[in-house]
C-alpha positions as CSV (number, residue, x, y, z in Angstrom):
1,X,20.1,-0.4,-2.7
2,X,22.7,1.9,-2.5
3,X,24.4,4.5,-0.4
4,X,23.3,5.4,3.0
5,X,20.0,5.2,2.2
6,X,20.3,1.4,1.2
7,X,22.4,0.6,4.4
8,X,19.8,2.3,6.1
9,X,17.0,0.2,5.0
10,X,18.8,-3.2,5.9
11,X,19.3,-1.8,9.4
12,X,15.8,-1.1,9.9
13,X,14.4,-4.0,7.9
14,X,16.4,-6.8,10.5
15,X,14.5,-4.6,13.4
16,X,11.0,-5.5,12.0
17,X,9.7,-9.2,13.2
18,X,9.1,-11.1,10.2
19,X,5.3,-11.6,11.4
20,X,4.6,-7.5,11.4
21,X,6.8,-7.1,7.7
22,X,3.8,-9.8,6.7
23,X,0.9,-7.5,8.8
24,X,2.1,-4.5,7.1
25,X,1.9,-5.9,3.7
26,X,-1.5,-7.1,4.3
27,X,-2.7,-3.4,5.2
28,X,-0.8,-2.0,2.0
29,X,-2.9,-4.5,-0.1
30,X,-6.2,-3.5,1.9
31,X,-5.5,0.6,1.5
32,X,-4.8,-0.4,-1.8
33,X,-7.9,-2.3,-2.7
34,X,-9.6,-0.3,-0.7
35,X,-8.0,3.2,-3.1
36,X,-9.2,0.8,-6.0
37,X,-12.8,0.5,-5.2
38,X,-13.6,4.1,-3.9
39,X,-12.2,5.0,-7.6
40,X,-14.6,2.5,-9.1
41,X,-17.4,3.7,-6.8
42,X,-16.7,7.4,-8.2
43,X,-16.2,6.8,-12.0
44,X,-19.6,4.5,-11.7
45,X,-21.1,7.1,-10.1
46,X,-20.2,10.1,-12.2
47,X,-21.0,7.9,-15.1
48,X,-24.7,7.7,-14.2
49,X,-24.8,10.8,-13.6
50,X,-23.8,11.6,-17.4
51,X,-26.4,8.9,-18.9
């Protein structure tokens, strides 16, 4: 990265324990899966209701 922004973002990523950088990944995948099947869950839904 650059500029401030990317000096920035190593400062703060050496503050985060390794352990919660992994936890926080984890939830980003769950919210994501979970974004994933709520869009399934609509489109199926609104598709029966067309048929």
């Amino acid at each position: 990265m650059s500029g401030w922004h990317g000096l920035c973002h190593l400062y703060l990523k050496r503050l985060i324990h390794p352990a919660r950088r992994t936890t926080m990944k984890f939830e980003t995948v769950m919210l994501s899966s979970l974004f994933a099947a709520c869009l399934v869950l609509c489109a199926s839904t609104f598709g029966a209701m067309l048929v």
